[in-house]
TIVO-2410 file (N, C-alpha, C; in nm, 3 decimals):
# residues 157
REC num residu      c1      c2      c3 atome chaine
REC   1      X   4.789  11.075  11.232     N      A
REC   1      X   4.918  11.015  11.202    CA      A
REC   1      X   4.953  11.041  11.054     C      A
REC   2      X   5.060  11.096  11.023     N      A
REC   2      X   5.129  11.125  10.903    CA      A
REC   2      X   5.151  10.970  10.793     C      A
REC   3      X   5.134  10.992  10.732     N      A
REC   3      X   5.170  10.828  10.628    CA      A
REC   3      X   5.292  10.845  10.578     C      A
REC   4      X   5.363  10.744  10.591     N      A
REC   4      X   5.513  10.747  10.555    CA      A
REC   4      X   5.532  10.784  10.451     C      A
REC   5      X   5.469  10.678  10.378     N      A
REC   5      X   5.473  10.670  10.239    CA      A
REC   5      X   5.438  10.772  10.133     C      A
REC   6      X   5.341  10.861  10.165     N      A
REC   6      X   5.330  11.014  10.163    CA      A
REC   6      X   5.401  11.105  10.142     C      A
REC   7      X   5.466  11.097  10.262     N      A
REC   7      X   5.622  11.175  10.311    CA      A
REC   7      X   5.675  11.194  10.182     C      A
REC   8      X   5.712  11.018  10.177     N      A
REC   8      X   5.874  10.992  10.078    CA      A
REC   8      X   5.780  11.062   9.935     C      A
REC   9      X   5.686  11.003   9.861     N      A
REC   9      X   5.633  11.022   9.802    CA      A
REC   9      X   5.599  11.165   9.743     C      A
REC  10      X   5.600  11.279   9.864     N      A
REC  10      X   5.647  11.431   9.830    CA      A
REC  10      X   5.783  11.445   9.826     C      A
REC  11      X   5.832  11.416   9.873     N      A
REC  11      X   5.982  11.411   9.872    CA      A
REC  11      X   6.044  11.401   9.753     C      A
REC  12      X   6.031  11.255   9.704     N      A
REC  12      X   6.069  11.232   9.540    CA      A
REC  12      X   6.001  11.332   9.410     C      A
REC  13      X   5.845  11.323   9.478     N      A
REC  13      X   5.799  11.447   9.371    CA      A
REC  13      X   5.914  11.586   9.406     C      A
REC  14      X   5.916  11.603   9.534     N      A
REC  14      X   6.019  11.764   9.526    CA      A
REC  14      X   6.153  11.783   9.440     C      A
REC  15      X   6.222  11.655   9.459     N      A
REC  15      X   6.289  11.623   9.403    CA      A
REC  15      X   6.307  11.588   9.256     C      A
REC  16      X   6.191  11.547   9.176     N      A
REC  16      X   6.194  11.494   9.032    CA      A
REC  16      X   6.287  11.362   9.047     C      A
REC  17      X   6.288  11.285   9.117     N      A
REC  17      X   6.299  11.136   9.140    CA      A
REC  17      X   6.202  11.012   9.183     C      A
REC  18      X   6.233  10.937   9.148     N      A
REC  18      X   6.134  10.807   9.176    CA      A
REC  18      X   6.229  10.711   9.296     C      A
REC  19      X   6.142  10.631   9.392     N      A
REC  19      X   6.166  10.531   9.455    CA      A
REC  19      X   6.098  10.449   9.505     C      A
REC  20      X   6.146  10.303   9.529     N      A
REC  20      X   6.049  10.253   9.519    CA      A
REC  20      X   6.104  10.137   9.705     C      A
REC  21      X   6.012  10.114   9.765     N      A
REC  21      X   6.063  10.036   9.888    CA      A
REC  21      X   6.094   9.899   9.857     C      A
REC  22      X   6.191   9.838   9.938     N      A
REC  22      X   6.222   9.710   9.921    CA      A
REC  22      X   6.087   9.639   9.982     C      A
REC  23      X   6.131   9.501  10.025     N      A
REC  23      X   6.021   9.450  10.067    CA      A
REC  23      X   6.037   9.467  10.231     C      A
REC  24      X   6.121   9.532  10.249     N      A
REC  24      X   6.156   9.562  10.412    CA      A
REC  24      X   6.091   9.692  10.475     C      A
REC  25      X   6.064   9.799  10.359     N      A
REC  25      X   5.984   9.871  10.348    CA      A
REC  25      X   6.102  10.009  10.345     C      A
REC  26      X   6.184   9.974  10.286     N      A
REC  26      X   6.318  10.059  10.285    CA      A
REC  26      X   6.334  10.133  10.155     C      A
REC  27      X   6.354  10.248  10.169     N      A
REC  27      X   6.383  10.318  10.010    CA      A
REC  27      X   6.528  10.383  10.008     C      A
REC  28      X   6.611  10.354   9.874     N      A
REC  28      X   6.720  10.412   9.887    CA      A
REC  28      X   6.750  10.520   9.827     C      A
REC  29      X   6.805  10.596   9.816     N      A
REC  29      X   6.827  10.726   9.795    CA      A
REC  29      X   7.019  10.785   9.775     C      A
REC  30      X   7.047  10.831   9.683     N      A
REC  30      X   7.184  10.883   9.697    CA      A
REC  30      X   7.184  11.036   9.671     C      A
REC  31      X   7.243  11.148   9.759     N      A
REC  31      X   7.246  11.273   9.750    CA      A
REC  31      X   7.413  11.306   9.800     C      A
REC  32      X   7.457  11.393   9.690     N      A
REC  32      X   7.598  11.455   9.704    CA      A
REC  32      X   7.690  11.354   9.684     C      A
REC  33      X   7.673  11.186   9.633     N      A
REC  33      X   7.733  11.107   9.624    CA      A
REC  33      X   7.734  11.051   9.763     C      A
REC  34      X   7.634  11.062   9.823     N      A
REC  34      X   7.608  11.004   9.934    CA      A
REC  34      X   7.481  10.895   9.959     C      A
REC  35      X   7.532  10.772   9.962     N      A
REC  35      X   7.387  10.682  10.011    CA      A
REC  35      X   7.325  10.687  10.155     C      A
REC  36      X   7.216  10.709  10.158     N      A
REC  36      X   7.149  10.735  10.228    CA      A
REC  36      X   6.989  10.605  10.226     C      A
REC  37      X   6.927  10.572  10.327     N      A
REC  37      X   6.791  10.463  10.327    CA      A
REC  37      X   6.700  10.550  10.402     C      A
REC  38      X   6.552  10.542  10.393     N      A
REC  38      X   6.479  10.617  10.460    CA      A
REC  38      X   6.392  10.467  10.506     C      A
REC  39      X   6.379  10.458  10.627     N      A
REC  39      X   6.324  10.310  10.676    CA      A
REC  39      X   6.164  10.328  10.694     C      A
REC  40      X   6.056  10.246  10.657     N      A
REC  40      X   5.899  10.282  10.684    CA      A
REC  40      X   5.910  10.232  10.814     C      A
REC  41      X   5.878  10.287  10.877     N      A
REC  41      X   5.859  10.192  11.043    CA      A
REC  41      X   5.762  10.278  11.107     C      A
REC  42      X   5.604  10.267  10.958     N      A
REC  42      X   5.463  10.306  11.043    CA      A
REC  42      X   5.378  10.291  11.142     C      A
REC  43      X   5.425  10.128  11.145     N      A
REC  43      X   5.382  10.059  11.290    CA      A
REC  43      X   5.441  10.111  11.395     C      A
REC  44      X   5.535  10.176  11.432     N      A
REC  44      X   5.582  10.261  11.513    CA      A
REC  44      X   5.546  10.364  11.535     C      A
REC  45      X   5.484  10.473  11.413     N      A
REC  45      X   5.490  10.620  11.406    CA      A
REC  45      X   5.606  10.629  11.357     C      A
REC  46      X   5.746  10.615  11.326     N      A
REC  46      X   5.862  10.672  11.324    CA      A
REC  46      X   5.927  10.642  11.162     C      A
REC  47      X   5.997  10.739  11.122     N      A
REC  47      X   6.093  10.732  11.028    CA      A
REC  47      X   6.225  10.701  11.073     C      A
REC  48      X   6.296  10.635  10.965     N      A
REC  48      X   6.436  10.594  10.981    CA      A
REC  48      X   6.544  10.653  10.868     C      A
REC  49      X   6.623  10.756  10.963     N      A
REC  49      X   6.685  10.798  10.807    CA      A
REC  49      X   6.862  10.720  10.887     C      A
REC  50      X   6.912  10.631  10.763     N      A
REC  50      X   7.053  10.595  10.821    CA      A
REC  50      X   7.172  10.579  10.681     C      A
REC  51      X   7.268  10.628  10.725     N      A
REC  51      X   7.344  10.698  10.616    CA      A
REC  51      X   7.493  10.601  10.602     C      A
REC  52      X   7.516  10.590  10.491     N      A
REC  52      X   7.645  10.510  10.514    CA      A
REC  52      X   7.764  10.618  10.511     C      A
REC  53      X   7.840  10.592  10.569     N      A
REC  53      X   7.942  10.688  10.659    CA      A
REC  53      X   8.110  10.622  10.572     C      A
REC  54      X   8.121  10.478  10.573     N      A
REC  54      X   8.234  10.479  10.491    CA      A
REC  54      X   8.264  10.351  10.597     C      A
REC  55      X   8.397  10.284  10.534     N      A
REC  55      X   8.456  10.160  10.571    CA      A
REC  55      X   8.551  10.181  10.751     C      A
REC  56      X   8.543  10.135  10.817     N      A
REC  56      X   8.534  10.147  10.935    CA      A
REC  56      X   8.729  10.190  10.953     C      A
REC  57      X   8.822  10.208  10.971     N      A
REC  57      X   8.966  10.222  10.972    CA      A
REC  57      X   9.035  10.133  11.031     C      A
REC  58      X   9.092  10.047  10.986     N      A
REC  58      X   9.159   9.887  11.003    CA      A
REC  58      X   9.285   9.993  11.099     C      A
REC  59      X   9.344  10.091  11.117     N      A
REC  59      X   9.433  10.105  11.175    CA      A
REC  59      X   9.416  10.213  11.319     C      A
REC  60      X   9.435  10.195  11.392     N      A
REC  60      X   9.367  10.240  11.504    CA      A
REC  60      X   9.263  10.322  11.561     C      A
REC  61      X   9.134  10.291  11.536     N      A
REC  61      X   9.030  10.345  11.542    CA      A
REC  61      X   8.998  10.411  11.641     C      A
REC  62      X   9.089  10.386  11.714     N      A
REC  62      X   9.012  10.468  11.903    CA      A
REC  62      X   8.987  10.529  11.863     C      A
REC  63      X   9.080  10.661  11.827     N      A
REC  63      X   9.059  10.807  11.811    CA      A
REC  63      X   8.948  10.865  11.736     C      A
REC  64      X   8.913  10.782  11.655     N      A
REC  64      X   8.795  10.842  11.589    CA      A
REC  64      X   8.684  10.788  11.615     C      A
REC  65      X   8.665  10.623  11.725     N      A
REC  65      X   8.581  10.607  11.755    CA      A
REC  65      X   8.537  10.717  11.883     C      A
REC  66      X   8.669  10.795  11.933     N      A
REC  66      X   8.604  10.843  12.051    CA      A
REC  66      X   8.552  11.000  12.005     C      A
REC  67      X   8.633  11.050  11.904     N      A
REC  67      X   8.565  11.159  11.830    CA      A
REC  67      X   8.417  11.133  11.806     C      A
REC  68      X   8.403  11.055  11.783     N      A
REC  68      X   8.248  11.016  11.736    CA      A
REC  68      X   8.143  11.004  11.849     C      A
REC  69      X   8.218  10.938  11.959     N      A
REC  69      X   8.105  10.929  12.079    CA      A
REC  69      X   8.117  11.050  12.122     C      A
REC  70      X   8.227  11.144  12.141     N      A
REC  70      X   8.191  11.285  12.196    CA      A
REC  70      X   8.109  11.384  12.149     C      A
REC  71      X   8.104  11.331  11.976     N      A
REC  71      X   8.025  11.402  11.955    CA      A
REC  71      X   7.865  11.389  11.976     C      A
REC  72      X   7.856  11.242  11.970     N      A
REC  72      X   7.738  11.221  12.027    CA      A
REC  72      X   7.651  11.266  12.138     C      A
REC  73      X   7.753  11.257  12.230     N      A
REC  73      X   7.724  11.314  12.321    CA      A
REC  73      X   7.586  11.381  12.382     C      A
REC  74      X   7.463  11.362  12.425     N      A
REC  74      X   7.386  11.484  12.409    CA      A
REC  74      X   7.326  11.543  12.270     C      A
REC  75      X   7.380  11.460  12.189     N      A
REC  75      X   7.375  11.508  12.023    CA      A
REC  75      X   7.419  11.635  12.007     C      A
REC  76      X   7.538  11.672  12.084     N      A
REC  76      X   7.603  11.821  12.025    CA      A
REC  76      X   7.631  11.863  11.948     C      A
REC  77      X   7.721  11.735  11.843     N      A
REC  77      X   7.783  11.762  11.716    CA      A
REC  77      X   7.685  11.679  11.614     C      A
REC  78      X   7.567  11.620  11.663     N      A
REC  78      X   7.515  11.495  11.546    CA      A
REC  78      X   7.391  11.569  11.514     C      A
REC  79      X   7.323  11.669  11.559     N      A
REC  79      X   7.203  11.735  11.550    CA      A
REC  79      X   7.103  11.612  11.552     C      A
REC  80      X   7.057  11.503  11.693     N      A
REC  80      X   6.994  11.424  11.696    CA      A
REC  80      X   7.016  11.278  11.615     C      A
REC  81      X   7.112  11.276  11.545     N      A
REC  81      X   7.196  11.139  11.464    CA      A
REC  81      X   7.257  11.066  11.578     C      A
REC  82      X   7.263  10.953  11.576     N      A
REC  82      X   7.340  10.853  11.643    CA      A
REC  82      X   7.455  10.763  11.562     C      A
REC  83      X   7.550  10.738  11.583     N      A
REC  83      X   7.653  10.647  11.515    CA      A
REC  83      X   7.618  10.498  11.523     C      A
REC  84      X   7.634  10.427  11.430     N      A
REC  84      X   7.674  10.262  11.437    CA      A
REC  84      X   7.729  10.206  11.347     C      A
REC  85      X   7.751  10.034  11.382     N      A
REC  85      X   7.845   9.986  11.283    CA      A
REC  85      X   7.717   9.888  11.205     C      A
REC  86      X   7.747   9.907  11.070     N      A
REC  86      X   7.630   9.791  11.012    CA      A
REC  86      X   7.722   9.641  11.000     C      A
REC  87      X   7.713   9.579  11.064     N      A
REC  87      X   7.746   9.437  11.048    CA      A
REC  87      X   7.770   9.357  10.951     C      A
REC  88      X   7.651   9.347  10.872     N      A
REC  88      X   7.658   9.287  10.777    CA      A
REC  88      X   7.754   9.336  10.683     C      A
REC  89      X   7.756   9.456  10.656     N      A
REC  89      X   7.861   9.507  10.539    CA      A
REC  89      X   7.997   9.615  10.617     C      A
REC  90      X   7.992   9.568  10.729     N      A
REC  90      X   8.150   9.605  10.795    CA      A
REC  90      X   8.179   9.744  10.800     C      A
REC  91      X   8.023   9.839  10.809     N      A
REC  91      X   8.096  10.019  10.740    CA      A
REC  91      X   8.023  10.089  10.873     C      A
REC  92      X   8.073  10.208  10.875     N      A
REC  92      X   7.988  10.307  10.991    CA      A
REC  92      X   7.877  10.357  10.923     C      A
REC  93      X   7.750  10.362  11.009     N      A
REC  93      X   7.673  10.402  11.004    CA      A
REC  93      X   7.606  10.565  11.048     C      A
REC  94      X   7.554  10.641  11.017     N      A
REC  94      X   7.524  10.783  11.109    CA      A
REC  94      X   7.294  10.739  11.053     C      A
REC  95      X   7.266  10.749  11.217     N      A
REC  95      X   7.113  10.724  11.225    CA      A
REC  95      X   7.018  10.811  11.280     C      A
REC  96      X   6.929  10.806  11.213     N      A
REC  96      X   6.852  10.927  11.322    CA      A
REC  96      X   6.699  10.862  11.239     C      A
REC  97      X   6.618  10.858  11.405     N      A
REC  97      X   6.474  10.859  11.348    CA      A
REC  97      X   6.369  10.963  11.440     C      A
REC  98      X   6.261  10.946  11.340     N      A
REC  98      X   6.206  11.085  11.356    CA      A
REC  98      X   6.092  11.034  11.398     C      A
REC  99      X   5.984  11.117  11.478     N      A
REC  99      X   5.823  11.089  11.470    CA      A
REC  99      X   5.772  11.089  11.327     C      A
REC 100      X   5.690  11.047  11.236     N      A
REC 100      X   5.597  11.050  11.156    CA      A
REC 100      X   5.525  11.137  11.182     C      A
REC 101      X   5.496  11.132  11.324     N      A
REC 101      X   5.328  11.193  11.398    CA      A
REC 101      X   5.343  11.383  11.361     C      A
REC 102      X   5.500  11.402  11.414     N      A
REC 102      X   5.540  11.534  11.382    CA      A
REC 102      X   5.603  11.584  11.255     C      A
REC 103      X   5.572  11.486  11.145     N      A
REC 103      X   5.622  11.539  11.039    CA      A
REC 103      X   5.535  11.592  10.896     C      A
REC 104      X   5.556  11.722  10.842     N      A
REC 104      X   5.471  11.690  10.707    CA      A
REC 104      X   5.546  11.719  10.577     C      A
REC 105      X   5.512  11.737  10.546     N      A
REC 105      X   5.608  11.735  10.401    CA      A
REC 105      X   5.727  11.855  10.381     C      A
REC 106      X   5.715  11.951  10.402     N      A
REC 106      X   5.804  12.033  10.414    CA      A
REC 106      X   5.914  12.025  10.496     C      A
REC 107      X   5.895  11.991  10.673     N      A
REC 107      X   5.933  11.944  10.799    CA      A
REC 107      X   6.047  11.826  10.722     C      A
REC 108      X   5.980  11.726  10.698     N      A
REC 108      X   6.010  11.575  10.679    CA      A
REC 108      X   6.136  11.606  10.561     C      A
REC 109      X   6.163  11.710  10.407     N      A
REC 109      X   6.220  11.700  10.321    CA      A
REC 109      X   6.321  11.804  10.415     C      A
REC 110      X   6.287  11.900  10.529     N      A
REC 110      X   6.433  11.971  10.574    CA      A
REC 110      X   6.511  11.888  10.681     C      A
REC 111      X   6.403  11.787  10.743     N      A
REC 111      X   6.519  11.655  10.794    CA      A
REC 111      X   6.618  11.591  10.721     C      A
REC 112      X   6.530  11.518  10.600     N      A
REC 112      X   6.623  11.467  10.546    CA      A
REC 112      X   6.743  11.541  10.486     C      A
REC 113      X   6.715  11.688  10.423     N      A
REC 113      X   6.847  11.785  10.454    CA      A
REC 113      X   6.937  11.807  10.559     C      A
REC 114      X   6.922  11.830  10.661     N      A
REC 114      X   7.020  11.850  10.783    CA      A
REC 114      X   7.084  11.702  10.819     C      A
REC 115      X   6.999  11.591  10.765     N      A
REC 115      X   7.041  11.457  10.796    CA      A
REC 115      X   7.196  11.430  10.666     C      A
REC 116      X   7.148  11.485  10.553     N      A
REC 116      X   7.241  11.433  10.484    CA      A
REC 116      X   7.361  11.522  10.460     C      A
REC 117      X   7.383  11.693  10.516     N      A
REC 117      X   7.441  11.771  10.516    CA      A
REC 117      X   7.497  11.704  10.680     C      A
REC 118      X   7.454  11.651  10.805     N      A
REC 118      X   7.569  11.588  10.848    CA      A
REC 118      X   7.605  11.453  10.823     C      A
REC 119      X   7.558  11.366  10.714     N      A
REC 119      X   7.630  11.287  10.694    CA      A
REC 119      X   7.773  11.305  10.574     C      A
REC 120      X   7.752  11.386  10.537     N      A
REC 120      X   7.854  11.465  10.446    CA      A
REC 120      X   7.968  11.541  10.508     C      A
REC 121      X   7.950  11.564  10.645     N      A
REC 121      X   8.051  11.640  10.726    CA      A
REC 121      X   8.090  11.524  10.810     C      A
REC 122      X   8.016  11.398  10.837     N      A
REC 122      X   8.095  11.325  10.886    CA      A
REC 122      X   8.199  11.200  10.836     C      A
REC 123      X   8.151  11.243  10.695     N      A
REC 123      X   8.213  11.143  10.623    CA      A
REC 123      X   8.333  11.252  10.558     C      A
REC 124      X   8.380  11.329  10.522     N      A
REC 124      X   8.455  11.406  10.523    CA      A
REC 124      X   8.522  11.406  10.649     C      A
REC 125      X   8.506  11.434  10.792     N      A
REC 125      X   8.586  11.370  10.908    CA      A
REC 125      X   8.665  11.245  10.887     C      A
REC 126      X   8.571  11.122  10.878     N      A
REC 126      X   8.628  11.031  10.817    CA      A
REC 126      X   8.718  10.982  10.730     C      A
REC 127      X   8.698  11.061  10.604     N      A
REC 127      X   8.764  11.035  10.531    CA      A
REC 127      X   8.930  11.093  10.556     C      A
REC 128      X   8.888  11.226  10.610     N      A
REC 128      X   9.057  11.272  10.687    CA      A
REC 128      X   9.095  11.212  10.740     C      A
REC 129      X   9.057  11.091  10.844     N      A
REC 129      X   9.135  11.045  10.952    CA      A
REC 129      X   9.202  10.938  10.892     C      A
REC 130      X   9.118  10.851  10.795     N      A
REC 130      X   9.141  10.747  10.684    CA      A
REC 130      X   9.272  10.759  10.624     C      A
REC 131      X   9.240  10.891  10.554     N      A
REC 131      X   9.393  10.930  10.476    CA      A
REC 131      X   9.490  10.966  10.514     C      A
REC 132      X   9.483  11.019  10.681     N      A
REC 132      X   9.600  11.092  10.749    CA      A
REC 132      X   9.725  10.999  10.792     C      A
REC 133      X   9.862  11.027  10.705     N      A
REC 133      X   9.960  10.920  10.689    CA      A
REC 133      X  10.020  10.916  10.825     C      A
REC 134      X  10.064  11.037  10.853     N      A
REC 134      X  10.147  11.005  10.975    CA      A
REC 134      X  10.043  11.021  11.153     C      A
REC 135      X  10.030  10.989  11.211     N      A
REC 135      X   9.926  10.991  11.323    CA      A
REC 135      X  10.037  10.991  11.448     C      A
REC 136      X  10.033  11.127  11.517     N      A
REC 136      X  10.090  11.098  11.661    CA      A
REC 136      X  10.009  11.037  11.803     C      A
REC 137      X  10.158  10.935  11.812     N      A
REC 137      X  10.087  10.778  11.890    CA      A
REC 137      X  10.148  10.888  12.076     C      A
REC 138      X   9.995  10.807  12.125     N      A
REC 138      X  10.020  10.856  12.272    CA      A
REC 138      X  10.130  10.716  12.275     C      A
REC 139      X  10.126  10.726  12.446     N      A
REC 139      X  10.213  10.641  12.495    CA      A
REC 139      X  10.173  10.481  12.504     C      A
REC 140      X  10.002  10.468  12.476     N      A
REC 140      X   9.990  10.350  12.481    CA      A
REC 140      X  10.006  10.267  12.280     C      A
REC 141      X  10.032  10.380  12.238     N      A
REC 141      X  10.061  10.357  12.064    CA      A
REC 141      X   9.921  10.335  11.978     C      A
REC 142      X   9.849  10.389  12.063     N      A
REC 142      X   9.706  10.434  11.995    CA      A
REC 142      X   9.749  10.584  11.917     C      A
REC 143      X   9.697  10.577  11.806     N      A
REC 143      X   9.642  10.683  11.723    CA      A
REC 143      X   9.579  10.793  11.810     C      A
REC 144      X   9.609  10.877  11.768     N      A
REC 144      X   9.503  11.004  11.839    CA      A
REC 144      X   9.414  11.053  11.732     C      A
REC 145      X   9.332  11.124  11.701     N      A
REC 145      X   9.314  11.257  11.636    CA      A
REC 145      X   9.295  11.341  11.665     C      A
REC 146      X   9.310  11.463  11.581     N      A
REC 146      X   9.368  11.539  11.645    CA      A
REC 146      X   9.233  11.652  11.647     C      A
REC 147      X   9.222  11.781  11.748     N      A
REC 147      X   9.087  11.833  11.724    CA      A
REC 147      X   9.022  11.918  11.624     C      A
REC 148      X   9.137  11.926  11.478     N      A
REC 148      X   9.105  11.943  11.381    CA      A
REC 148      X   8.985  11.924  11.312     C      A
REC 149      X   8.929  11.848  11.316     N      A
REC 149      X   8.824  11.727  11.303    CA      A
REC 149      X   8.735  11.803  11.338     C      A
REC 150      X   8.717  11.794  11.457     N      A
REC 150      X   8.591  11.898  11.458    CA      A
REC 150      X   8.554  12.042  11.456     C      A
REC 151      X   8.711  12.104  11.398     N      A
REC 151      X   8.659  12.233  11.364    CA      A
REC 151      X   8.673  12.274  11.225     C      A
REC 152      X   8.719  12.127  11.140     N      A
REC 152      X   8.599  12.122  11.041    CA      A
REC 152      X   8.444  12.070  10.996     C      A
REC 153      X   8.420  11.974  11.133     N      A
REC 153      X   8.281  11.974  11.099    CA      A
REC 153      X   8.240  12.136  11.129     C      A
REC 154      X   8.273  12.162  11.194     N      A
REC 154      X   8.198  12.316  11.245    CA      A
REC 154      X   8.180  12.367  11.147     C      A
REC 155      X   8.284  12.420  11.073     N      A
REC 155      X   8.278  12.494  10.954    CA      A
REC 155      X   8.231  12.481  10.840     C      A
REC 156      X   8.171  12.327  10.824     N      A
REC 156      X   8.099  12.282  10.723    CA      A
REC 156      X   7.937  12.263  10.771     C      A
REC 157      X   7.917  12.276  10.907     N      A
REC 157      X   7.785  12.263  10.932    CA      A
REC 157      X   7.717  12.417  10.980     C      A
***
């Protein structure tokens, strides 16, 4: 079994950064102006990488909530990430956890790359749909979006 703490611990050395876990066993991390937590959950075997994604859209969310589950889908568009909402602080979440068992240091620092290169394409989604002033309403006066969206995640991933 791989040691978590290990992991992170090459990681920050790769990096020339320090971190240190809460008492939850959580370390935080910001890359590209992006916050990001890497969760210890050794008693499991598993890592937790979960990314904050941005403030949820007070004005009709279908559309991008359903962009989001399609992409989920199978993990077509999430490369193994899952979406959620964090509760406590009202924002979307993008999650993905990993075996420990299958990870070593090299493995473990190109996860957390592909993890935070799509949380950067989905928060960029986001943030378009956020800012987009005018939105054409179907007939039930829901928001759409439009499939723009994902052929810029494409192009950024």
């Amino acid at each position: 079994m791989t040691d978590v703490k290990e992991l992170i611990n090459a990681f920050c050395e790769r990096l020339g950064i320090q971190s240190e876990a809460n008492a939850e066993g959580i370390y935080a991390f910001e890359a590209d102006a992006f916050e990001f937590a890497v969760h210890d959950l050794s008693e499991q075997r598993r890592v937790a990488l979960v990314g904050d994604l941005r403030m949820i859209p007070e004005k009709h969310p279908e559309g991008l909530f359903r962009l989001m589950l399609e992409a989920q889908h199978c993990f077509r568009d999430t490369e193994g990430a899952v979406f959620s909402i964090d509760r406590e602080r009202d924002r979307l979440t993008l999650n993905r956890l990993l075996s420990s068992a299958e990870l070593d240091d090299e493995t473990f620092f190109n996860e957390v790359e592909r993890f935070v290169n799509q949380l950067e394409a989905w928060a960029h989604i986001i943030r378009g749909y956020n800012g987009q002033k005018e939105r054409d309403k179907d007939q039930s006066g829901n928001a759409e979006m439009d499939d723009s969206a994902l052929d810029i995640y494409h192009r950024m991933v």
